[in-house]
N, C-alpha and C positions, 0 to 999 in steps of 0.2 A: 657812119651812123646808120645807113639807109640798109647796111645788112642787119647792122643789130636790133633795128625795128622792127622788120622782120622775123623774128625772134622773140617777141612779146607774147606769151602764151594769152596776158590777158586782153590784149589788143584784139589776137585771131580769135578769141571765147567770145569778145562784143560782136565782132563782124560775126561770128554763124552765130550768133543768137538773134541779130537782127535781121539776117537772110533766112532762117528758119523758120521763126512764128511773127507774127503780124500781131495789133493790139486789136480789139476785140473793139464792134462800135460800142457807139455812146446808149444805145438804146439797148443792144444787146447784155452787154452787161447791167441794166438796169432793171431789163428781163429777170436774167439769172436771181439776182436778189430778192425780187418780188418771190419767187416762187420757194424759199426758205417756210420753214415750217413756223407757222404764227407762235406756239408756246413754246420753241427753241428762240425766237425771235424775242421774246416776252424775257426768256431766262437774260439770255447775253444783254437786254439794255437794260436789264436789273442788275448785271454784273459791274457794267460801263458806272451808273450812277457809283457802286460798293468802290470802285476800285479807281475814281475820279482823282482823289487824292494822289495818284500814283504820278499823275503826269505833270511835268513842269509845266506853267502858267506861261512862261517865256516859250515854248518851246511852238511850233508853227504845226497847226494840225493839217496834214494832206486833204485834199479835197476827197469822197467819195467818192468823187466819177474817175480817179487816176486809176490806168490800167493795173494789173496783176505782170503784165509784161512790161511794164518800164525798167529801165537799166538803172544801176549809180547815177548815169550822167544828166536824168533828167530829174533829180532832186540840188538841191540849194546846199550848199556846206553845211550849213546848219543845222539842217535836216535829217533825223535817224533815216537810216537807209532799209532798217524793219521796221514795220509798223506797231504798235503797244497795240493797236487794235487786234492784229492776228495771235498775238500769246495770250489773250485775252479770251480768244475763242477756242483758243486748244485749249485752255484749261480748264472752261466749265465741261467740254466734254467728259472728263475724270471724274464728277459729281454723279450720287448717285442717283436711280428714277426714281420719283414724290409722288408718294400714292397719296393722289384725289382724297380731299377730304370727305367727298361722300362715301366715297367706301368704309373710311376709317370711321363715321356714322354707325352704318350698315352692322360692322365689327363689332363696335362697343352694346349694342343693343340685341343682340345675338347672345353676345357673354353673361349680361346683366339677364335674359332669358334663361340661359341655363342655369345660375345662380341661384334663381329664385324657383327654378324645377326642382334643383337638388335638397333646398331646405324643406320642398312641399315634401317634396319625397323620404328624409328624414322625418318629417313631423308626422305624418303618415305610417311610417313605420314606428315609430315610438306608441302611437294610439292603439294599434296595431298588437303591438306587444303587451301592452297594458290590460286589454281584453280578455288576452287569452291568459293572461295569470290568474287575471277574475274567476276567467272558468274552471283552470287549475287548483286554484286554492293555494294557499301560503304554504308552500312543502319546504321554504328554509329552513336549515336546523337551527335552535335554538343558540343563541348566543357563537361563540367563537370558537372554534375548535379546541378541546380539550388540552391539546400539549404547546398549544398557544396562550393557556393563562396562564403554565405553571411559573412560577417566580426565578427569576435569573439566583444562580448561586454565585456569590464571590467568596467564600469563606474556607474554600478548599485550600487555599495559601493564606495563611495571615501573620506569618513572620514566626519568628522565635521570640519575638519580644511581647506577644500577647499569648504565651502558655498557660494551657490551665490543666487541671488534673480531670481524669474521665469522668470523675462521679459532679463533677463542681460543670461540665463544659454543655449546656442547652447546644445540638446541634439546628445547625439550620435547617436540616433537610436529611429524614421527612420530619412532620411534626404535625399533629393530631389538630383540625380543624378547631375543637373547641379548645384547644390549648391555648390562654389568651397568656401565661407568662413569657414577659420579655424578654429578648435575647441578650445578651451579655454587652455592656458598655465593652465596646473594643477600646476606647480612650481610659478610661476607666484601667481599664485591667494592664494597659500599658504604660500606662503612669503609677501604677503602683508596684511596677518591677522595678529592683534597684538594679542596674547595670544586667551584665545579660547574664542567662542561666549556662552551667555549664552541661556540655556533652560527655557522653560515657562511652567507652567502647563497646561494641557487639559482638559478643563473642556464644553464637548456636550450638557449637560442635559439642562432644560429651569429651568430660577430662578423661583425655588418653594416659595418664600418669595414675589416675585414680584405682585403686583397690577393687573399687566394683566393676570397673569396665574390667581388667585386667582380669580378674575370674572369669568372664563371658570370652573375651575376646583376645585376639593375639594384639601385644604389641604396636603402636603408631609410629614410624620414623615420619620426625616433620620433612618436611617438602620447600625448598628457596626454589626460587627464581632462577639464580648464579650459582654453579655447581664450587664456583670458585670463592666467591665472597660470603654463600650463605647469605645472599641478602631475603629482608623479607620486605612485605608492601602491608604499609599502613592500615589498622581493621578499621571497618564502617566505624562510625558514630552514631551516637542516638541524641535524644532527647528524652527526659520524662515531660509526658502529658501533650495535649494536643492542642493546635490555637482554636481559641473562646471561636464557639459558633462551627468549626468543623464538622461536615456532615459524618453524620452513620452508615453505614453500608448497609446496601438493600437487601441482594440476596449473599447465602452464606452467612458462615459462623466463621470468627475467630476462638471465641471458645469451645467449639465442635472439634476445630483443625487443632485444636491447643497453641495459634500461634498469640504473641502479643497484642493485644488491643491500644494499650494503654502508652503507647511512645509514638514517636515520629522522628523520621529523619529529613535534614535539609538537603539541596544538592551538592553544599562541601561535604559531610557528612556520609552520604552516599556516594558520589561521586569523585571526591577528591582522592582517595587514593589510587586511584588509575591515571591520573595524569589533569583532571578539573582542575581551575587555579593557579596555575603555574607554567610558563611559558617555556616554549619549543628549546632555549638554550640551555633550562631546568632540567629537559626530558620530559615534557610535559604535551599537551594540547593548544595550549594557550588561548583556551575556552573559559569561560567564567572568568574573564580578568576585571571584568567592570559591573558596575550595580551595588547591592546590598551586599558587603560580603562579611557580616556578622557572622564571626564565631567560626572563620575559615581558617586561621591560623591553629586552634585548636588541633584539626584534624592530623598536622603534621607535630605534634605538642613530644609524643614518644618515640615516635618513628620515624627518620626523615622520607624526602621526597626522593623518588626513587626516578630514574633516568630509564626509559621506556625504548633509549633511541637503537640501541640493537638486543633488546629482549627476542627469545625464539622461544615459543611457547611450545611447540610439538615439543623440543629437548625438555623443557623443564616436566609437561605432562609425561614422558617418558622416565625420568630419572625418578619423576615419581613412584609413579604403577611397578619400575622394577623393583625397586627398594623396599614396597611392601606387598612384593606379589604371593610370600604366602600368608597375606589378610583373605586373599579371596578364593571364593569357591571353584574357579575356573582355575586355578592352579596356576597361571600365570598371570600376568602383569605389564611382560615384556611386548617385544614383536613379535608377528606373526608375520604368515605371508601374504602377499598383497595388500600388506599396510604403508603405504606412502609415506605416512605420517611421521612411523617411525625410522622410515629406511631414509629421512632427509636427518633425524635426529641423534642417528647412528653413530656420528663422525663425534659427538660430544661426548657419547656414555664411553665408561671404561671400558677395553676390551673385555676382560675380563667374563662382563656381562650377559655375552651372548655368544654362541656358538653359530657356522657357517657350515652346512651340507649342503651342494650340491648350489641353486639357484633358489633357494628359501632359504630363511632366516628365522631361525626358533629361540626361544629367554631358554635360559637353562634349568635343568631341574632344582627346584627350589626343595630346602627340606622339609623335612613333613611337618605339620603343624601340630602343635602342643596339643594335648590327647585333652580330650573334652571342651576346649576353646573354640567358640562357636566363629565361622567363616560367612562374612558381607559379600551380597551380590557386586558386580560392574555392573555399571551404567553409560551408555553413550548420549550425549546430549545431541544430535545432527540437527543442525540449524543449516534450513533450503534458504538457497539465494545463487545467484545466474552471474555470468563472467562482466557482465556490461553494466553490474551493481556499483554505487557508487559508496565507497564506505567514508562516512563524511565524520567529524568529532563525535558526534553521539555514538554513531555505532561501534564506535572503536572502544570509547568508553566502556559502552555494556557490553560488549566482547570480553575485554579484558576483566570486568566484573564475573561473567561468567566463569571463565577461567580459575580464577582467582581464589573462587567462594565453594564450585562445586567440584576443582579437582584436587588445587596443591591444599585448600584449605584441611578436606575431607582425609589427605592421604592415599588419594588415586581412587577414591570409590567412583569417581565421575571421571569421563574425557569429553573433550570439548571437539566436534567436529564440524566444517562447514563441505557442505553436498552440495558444488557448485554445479550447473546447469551451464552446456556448454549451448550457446545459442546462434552460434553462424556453424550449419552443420559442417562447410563445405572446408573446415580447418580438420587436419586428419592428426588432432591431438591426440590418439591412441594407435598411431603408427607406430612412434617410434617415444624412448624415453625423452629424450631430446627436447621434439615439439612438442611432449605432454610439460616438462620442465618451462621449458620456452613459454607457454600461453599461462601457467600459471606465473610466473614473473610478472608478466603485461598485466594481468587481472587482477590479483591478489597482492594486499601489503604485504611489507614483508615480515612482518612479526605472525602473518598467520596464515603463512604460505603454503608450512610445514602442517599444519592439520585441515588442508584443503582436498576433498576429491573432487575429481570432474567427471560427468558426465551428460550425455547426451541422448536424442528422443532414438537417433539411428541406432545406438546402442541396447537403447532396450528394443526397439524392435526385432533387432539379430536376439535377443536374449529370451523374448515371451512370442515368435515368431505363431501365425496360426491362429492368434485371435481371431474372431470371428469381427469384421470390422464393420461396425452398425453405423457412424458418423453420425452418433447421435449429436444435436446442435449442429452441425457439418462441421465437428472437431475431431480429429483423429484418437484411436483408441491408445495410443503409446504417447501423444502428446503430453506436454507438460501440464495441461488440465484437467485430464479426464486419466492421464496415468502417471500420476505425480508419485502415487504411490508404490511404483514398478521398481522406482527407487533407491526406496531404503529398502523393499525386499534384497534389490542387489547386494546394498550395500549390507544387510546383515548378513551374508553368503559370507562374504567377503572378511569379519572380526565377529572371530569364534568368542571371543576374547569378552566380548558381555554378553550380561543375561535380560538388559532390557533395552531398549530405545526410547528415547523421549524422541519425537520428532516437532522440530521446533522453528518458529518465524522470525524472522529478524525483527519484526517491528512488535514485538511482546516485550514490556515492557511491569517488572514489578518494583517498587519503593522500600520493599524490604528487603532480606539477605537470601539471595539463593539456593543456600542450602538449607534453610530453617523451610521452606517453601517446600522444594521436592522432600524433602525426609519428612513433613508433616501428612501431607499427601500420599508417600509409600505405608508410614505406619497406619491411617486412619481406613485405608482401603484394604488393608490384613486385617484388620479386626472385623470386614463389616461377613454378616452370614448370608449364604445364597439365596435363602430363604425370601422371596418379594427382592430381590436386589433389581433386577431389572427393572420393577415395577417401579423402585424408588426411582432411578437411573434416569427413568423419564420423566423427572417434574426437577422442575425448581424449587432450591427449597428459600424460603421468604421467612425469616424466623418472625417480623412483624405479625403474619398473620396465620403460619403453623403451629406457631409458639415453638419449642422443647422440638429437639430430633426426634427422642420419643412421640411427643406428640402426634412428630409430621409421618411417623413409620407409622403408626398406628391408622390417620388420618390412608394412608396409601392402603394397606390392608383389607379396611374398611370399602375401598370405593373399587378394589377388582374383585372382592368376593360380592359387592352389591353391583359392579358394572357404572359403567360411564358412557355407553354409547346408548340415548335416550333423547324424548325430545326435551328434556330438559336442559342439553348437552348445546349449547350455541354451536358447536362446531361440527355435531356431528352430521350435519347438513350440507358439508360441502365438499364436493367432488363424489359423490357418493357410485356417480357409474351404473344408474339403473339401479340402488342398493336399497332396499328402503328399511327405514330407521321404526323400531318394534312402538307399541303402544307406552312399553314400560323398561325401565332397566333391568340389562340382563346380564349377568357375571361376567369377570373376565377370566379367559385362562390363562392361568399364573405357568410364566415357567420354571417349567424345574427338570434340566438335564438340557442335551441337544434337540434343538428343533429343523429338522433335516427338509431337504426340499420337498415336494411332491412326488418327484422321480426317483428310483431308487438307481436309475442312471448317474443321477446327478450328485450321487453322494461318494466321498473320496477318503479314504481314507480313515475309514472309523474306528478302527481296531482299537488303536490309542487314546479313542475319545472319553472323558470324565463321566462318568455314569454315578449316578446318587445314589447313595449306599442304606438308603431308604426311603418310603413312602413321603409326598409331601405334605401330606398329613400328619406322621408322626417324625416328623422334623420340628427339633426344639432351639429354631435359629441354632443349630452347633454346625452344620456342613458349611465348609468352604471360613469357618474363622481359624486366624491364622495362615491361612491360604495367601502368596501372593499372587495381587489382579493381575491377570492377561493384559487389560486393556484399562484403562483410566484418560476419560477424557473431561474438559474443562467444560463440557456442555451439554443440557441432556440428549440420553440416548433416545431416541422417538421411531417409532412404526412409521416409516413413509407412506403407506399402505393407504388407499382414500386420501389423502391429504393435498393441497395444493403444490406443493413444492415441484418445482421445474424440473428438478433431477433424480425420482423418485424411480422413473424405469430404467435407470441407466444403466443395465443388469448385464451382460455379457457372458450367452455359452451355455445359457439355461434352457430345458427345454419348456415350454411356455404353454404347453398345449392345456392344462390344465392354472395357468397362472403363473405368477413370479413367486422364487420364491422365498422363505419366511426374511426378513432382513430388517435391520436399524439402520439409522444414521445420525450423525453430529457433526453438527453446523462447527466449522472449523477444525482445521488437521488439527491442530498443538494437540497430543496425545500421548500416552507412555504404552507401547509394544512390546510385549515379552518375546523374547525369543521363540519359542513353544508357540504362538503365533504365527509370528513371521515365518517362519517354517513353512507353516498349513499354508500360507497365504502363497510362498515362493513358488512352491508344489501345487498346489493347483493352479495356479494361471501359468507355470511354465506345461504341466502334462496334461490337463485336464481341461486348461483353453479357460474355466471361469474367469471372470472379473467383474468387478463394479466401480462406480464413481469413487474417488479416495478418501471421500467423508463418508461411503457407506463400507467399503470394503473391510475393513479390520473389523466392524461391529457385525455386519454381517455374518464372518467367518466365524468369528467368538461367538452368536448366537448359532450356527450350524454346528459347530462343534461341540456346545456345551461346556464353552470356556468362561 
């Protein structure tokens, strides 16, 4: 046993621990505690009373004077061999330092100082302000601002169940301040219909069977969809009369344009034959499937609902234009070369059809047309939109409306195109056919794949290279914004095949039929005389306060032969440029032929240009009727010239030493471009370096040229 004793680690730990240190005297340690800090002193017997509860009552408390060195062996059994007093003192140390309540005095009355600075200070600035309006004087305007009182309109939709006839319908808006009769009881007028009215079909086109078309013009072959079934797609619907309280329209005529006034259509009516109303397994959108859908079964009443799911509208635009390609003046109908459009719709039409030399592809010789039978222009409708567009059920809808209405409807006098904008340059979709194929897959649905072109900003750059490059805005001159219009120059290089361009938005949006719209627009602009046409071009016309066309030509007439730049003239005061404005009005000059730059550098091309085959004096409004317009746009044409507009110098390649020169413009592209245009337009910015902003440039050239 006396080895294994020996062997007691805790035996050998008491012996060197009590050969090592020694216990400390009685006084000594009584030292050490005295000199404890009094408010740590103060915390731990405020802890001792908190934390009293903790210690057993039975339990024997050590004396205070027992050393720090005493062993297990000089406590009692009973006896904890750690003290509750030492965890007692390690644990207020963890708490954190208490800031003196004087300070926090100190704090609060500091804050309550600044508080009451800040209000002086406020109230001070209020007095402040108040004085000086005194000195000012009341310069508020008058009441509320103008287009803040006008009355909210709800009357724009008010069902089919409250129709009423034009002459019977008070609209809401406008309506003549003393006009105190009341608007139409909508309850009233809807409780007095018995069940709902019915819809009519719309049918704009002229009867192609008819006797009198037939003297003027060749022959119509209608136009399907389905080479194979003859299918056709259901016509608009109408309504007579419009809902009680409908407002009037402000500017423009319907009976100017000769279109209807007096109907209205709903969105089945309009919309349902393309796919509205009727779900995806239909061949549909499965758009419009909920809500009010009065008087939706109608629309499919004669014609059923036609299945959209592999429609390809280049082949049926194609099958069309061949089939009645000697209706038109261009002699063809068919393909040409560099037509995409047609070269994907190829595989569908009869051989027969077209002929193959070489790497182009030409429609055949059609035969001559009937001796005295008068021959219709083509038309391209090119609707701009970019590869990263999302074409969501609306657009698809009025895609295929367009289609529909201005090409199979008409017998090919319309094609329907989209000028896609290729927008990540660094894809080299004009490498090869493949990748051009390829990116249009990815971008484009596939029903209107086939009448998609692409292109790109690089593209026109290599094409109009040599601009003069201004960064006007620090946008580039080939960019999509400043050369949106480099474009469709291309793209009429490219289809001989019509004789005009509508260049068109995707987000234009009309309620009536497409083609009753452009062919009212094509005839009303052949009849107008050159005579003041410009002069007209730039007003709005307001029949509320022109009265009569006549009136409002007359009204035009009047104020360039007496002038309009006066101080009577609110506008002719701004931007003037050092100009100063005369005592009295002073005439305008009318034009009449081409207005050419300054420079006789800077003119291109004149040989061809329209010259007036008399004085305009003795012009009896007869030049230019009959004539079709160069240019038609939806907005007037106006002199940038002095005027505020941002983009009024954005002129390019002109020489300037003497000024900019003569030029128009219109607030938004949507416009119709004659070929005969486009031309002058391709030609000079490809040889001759011109250009300008794409809302001035086509007015421009047609005012330089005399168009």
């Amino acid at each position: 046993m006396g080895a294994l004793d020996s062997l007691n680690p805790l035996k050998v730990a008491k012996r060197r621990s009590s050969n090592n240190y020694s216990a400390l005297p009685f006084h000594e340690s009584s030292r050490a505690r005295e000199s404890i800090d009094s408010e740590k002193q103060n915390i731990v017997d405020h802890d001792y009373e908190i934390s009293s509860d903790d210690y057993d009552s039975s339990m024997p408390v050590s004396p205070i004077t027992s050393s720090s060195r005493d062993t297990s062996g000089s406590y009692d059994s009973t006896q904890p061999m750690i003290k509750r007093r030492t965890i007692l003192r390690t644990r207020q140390r963890c708490f954190a330092y208490r800031v003196p309540q004087k300070i926090i005095r100190y704090l609060c009355f500091l804050i309550m100082l600044g508080v009451l600075a800040f209000i002086g200070f406020l109230i001070a600035a209020s007095i402040r302000d108040s004085r000086r309006l005194e000195e000012m004087g009341d310069r508020r305007p008058d009441g509320a601002k103008q287009w803040e009182s006008f009355p909210f309109s709800d009357r724009y939709y008010g069902g089919i169940k409250a129709l009423v006839s034009l002459e019977k319908n008070k609209p809401e808006y406008p309506r003549d301040p003393e006009d105190e009769t009341e608007l139409l009881n909508i309850t009233e007028v809807m409780t007095s219909k018995l069940g709902l009215p019915s819809s009519k079909p719309y049918n704009p086109y002229p009867d192609y069977n008819s006797s009198t078309y037939l003297k003027e013009y060749v022959p119509v072959k209608e136009c399907f969809l389905d080479e194979k079934t003859n299918a056709r797609i259901p016509p608009l619907r109408y309504y007579e009369g419009r809902p009680a309280g409908f407002a009037d329209h402000i500017m423009g005529s319907y009976e100017m344009m000769g279109l209807p006034d007096d109907i209205c259509f709903d969105r089945y009516g309009r919309l349902g034959p393309y796919g509205h109303g009727y779900s995806l397994r239909k061949g549909g959108l499965a758009s419009g499937m909920h809500g009010d859908m009065d008087g939706m079964d109608q629309v499919w009443s004669e014609v059923p609902q036609y299945d959209f799911t592999n429609v390809n509208w280049a082949a049926a635009q194609q099958r069309c234009s061949s089939s009645n390609a000697k209706r038109f003046r261009s002699g063809t109908g068919g393909v040409t070369k560099n037509n995409r459009r047609a070269e994907i719709a190829a595989n569908e039409i009869a051989p027969a059809t077209t002929t193959t030399s070489g790497d182009s592809t030409s429609a055949t010789a059609t035969p001559p047309h009937e001796i005295g039978a008068k021959l219709v222009h083509r038309t391209a409708v090119v609707i701009r939109t970019w590869d990263e567009f999302i074409y969501r059920e609306e657009d698809i809808l009025w895609l295929r409306g367009l289609i529909t209405e201005l090409s199979l409807g008409s017998g090919g006098e319309y094609d329907i195109h989209l000028l896609v904008q290729v927008k990540d340059e660094s894809i080299p979709v004009f490498a090869d056919d493949e990748t051009y194929e390829k990116h249009l897959k990815e971008r484009v649905p596939a029903e209107f794949r086939g009448i998609a072109t692409l292109w790109s900003e690089t593209q026109m750059r290599m094409l109009y290279n040599g601009i003069e490059e201004t960064n006007f805005r620090n946008l580039p001159i080939h960019g999509v914004y400043r050369g949106l219009i480099q474009a469709l120059q291309w793209f009429a290089q490219k289809h001989p095949e019509y004789d005009f361009f509508w260049q068109w938005e995707m987000d234009v949006r009309y309620t009536g039929h497409w083609y009753d719209l452009f062919q009212k627009m094509d005839t009303w602009t052949k009849a107008q005389p050159r005579k003041f046409l410009w002069e007209r071009s730039s007003r709005f016309y307001i029949p509320a306060v022109h009265g009569s066309w006549e009136d409002f030509s007359h009204m035009v007439r009047v104020q360039t032969e007496s002038g309009t730049d006066s101080p009577g003239n609110i506008w002719s005061g701004l931007n003037q440029d050092g100009r100063s404005v005369g005592d009295g009005p002073k005439g305008d000059k009318p034009i009449w032929g081409p207005e050419r730059p300054q420079h006789a550098e800077d003119w291109f091309e004149t040989e061809n240009d329209p010259v007036p085959p008399r004085l305009f004096k003795d012009d009896k409004y007869e030049w230019g009727v009959g004539e079709d317009a160069d240019l038609i746009t939806l907005n007037p044409l106006f002199d940038p010239d002095y005027t505020t507009w941002l983009l009024a110098d954005d002129v390019t390649g002109y020489d300037r030493s003497n000024g900019l020169p003569p030029r128009r413009a219109s607030i938004v592209t949507a416009s119709r471009l004659s070929r005969r245009l486009l031309n002058v337009m391709h030609r000079e910015t490809a040889l001759k370096k011109h250009h300008a902003f794409p809302e001035m440039w086509p007015a421009q050239a047609a005012l330089n040229h005399g168009y």
